[in-house]
C-alpha positions in Angstrom: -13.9 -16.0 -30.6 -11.9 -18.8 -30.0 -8.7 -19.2 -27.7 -5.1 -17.7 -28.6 -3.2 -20.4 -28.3 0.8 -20.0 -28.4 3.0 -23.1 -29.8 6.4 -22.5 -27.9 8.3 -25.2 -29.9 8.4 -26.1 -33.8 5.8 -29.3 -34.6 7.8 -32.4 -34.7 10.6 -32.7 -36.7 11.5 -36.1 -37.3 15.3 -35.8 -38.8 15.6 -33.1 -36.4 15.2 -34.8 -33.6 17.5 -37.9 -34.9 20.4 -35.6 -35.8 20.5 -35.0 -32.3 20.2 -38.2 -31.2 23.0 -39.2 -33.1 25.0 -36.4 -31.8 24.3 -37.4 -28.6 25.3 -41.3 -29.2 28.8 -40.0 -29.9 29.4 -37.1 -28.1 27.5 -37.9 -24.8 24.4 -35.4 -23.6 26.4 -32.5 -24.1 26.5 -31.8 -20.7 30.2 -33.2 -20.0 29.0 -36.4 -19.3 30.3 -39.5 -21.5 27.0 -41.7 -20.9 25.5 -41.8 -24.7 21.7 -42.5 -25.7 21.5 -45.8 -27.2 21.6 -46.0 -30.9 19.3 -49.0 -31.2 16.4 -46.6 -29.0 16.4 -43.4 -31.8 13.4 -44.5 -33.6 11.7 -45.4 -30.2 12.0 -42.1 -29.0 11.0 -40.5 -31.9 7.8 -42.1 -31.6 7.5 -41.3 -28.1 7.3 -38.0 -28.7 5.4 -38.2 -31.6 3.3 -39.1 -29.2 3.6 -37.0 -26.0 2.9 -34.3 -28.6 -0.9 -36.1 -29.4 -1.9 -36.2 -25.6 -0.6 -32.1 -25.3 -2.9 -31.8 -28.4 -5.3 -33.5 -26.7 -5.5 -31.6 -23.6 -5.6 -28.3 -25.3 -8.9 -29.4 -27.4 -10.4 -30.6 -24.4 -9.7 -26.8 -22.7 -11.0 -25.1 -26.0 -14.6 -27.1 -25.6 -14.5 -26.1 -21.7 -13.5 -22.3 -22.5 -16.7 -22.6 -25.3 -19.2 -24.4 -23.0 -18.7 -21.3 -20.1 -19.1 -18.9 -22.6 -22.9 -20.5 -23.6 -23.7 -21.1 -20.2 -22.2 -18.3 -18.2 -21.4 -15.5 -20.9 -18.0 -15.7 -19.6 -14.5 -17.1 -21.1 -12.4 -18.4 -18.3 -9.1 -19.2 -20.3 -7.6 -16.0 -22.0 -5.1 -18.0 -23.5 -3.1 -21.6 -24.1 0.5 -21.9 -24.0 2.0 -25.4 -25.1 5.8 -26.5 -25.3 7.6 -29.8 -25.7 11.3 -30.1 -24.2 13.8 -29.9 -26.5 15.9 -33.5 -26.8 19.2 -31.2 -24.6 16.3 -30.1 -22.5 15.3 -34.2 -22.0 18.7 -35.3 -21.7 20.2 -33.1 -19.7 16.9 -33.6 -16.6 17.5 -37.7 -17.0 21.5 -36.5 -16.2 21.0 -34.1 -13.6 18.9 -36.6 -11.4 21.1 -39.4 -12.2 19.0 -41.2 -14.7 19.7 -43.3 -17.6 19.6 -41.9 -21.1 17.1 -44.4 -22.1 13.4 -44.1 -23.2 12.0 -46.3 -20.6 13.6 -43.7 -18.3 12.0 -40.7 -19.9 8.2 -42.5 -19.5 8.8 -43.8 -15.9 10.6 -40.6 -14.6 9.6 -37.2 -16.5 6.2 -36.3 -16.9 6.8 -32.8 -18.0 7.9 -34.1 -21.4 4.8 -31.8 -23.0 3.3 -29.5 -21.1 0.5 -26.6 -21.3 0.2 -23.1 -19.5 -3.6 -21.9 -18.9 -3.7 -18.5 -18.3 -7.0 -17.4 -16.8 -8.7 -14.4 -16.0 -9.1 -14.8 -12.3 -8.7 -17.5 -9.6 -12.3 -19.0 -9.8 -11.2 -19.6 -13.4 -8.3 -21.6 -12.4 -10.1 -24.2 -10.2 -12.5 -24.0 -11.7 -10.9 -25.0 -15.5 -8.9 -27.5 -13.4 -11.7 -29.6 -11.9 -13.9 -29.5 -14.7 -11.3 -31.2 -16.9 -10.4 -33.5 -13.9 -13.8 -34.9 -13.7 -13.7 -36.0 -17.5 -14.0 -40.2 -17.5 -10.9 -40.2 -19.7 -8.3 -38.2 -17.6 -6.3 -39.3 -15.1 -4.8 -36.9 -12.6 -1.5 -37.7 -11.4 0.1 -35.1 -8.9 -1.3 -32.1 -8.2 0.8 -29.4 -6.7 -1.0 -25.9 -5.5 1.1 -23.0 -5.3 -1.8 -20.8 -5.4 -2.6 -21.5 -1.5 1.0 -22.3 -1.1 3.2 -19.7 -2.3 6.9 -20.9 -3.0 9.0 -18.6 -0.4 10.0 -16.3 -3.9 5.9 -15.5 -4.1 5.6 -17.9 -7.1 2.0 -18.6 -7.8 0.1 -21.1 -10.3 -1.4 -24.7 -10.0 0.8 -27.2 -11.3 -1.4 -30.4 -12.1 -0.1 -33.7 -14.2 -2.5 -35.4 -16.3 -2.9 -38.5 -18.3 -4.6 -38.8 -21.2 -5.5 -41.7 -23.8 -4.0 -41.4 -27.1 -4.9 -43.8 -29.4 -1.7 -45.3 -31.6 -2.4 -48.7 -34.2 -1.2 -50.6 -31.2 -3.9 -49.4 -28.7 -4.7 -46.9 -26.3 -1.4 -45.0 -24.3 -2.1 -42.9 -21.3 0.6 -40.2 -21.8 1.2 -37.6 -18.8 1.2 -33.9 -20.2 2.1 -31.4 -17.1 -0.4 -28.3 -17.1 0.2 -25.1 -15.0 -3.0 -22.9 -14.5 -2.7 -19.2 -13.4 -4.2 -16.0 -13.8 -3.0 -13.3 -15.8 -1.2 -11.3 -12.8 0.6 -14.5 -11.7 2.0 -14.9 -15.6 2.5 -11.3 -15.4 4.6 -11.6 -11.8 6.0 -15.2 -12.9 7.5 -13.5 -16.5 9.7 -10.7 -15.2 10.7 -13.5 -12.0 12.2 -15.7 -14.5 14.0 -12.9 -16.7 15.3 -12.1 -13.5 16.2 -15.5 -12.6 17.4 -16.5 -16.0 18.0 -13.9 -17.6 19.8 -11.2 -16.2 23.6 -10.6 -15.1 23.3 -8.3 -11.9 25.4 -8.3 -9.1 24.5 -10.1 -6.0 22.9 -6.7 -4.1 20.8 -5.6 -7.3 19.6 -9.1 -7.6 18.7 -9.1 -3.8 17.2 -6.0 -4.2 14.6 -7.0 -7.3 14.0 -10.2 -5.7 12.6 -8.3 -2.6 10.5 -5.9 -4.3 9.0 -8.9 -6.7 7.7 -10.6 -3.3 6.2 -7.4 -2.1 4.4 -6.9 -5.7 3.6 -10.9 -5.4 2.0 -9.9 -2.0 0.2 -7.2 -3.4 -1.3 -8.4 -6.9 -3.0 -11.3 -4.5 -4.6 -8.8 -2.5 -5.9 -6.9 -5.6 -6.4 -10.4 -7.1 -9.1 -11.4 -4.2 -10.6 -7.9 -4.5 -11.2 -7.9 -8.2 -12.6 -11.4 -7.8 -15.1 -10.4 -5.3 -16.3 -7.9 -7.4 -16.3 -10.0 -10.7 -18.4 -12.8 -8.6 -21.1 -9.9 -7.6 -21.7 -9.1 -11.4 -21.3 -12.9 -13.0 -22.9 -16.0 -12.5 -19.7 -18.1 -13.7 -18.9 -21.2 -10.9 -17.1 -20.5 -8.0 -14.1 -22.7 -6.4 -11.2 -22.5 -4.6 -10.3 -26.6 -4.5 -7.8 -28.1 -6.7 -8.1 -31.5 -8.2 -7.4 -34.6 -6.0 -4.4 -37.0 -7.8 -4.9 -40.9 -8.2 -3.0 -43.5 -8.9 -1.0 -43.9 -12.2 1.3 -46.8 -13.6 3.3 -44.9 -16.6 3.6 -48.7 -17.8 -0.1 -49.3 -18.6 
């Protein structure tokens, strides 16, 4: 049985995407802000993330034949599913505005590498670093930054691997390493991290109920790791599937190769 895999954004819409550059070349970002995207760098950008879109592709294949080679060799799937998203052109816009970027391509390639990204959600923490280094170690991946929240909780009791990677996709004009940001976590931590954003995001409560939830969501946080490490102690007794608790190591990258 092969992975669910959940597309959380629409494939790429060409006169979408240019109606809204447009917009934004007469109206500003949309964010209050009269800097406009240049007109002459529509097309450009288009194709940029025509191609962003190819390495996210790309990445997810690569994950399907690792989740099929543990299964032959271990009887065990390690992703229960995929996630993938590309931002949205506000989305794009408004990050190259709020750190004081220009609204230019070149800016978008040297500056945000979370353009496309991928959410791996695994059945336990082995799974994660495990997935992780395995697709590291391919010839053909770069790995970029690497940022463990798993060993390092963020003070709120977030928890996931955040790694960057790059990945060749091959245009008419050559090879382009493209960076497509992947976040690995177990089912609990997408569990814990859902209702933490809905809070976050979502909600409308006054400062003390807010407080309150934000309390009890570190103490669950606190809790689901400890039943985490338990339930992974047992599920190494009973399968043979590799064991690791390393993340990937990052390397060097030029974003203008």
């Amino acid at each position: 049985m092969g992975i669910v895999i959940l597309d959380r954004h629409e494939r790429i819409n060409t006169s979408e995407i240019q109606a809204r550059l447009e917009k934004a070349t007469k109206n500003g970002n949309g964010a209050g802000v009269g800097t406009l995207f240049p007109r002459e760098q529509i097309d450009e950008f288009i194709d940029m993330m025509q191609v962003y879109e190819g390495a996210m592709y790309e990445i997810s294949t690569k994950l399907e034949v690792l989740d099929s080679e543990f299964h032959v060799h271990f009887s065990h799937d390690p992703i229960h599913h995929m996630e993938r998203r590309l931002k949205s052109v506000n989305s794009i816009l408004g990050k190259l505005q709020r750190r004081k970027l220009p609204l230019s391509t070149e800016a978008i390639r040297d500056n945000l590498f979370d353009v496309a990204g991928i959410r791996v959600i695994c059945n336990y923490r082995d799974d994660v670093y495990s997935v992780a280094n395995y697709l590291s170690s391919q010839s053909d991946i770069q790995v970029l930054r690497v940022k463990d929240y798993i060993k390092n909780p963020k003070p709120n009791g977030y928890r996931s691997l955040h790694v960057i990677y790059a990945v060749p996709v091959f245009l008419s004009t050559g090879e382009h390493y493209t960076p497509v940001e992947v976040q690995f976590r177990t089912i609990a931590m997408d569990y814990w991290a859902s209702l933490e954003h809905a809070l976050r995001y979502k909600s409308d409560l006054p400062d003390a109920k807010f407080s309150e939830h934000s309390q009890t969501l570190l103490d669950c946080a606190r809790s689901l790791q400890n039943i985490e490490t338990q339930m992974q102690n047992i599920h190494r007794d009973i399968n043979g599937a590799p064991q690791q608790e390393e993340a990937p190591t990052s390397q060097a990258f030029d974003p203008k190769q």
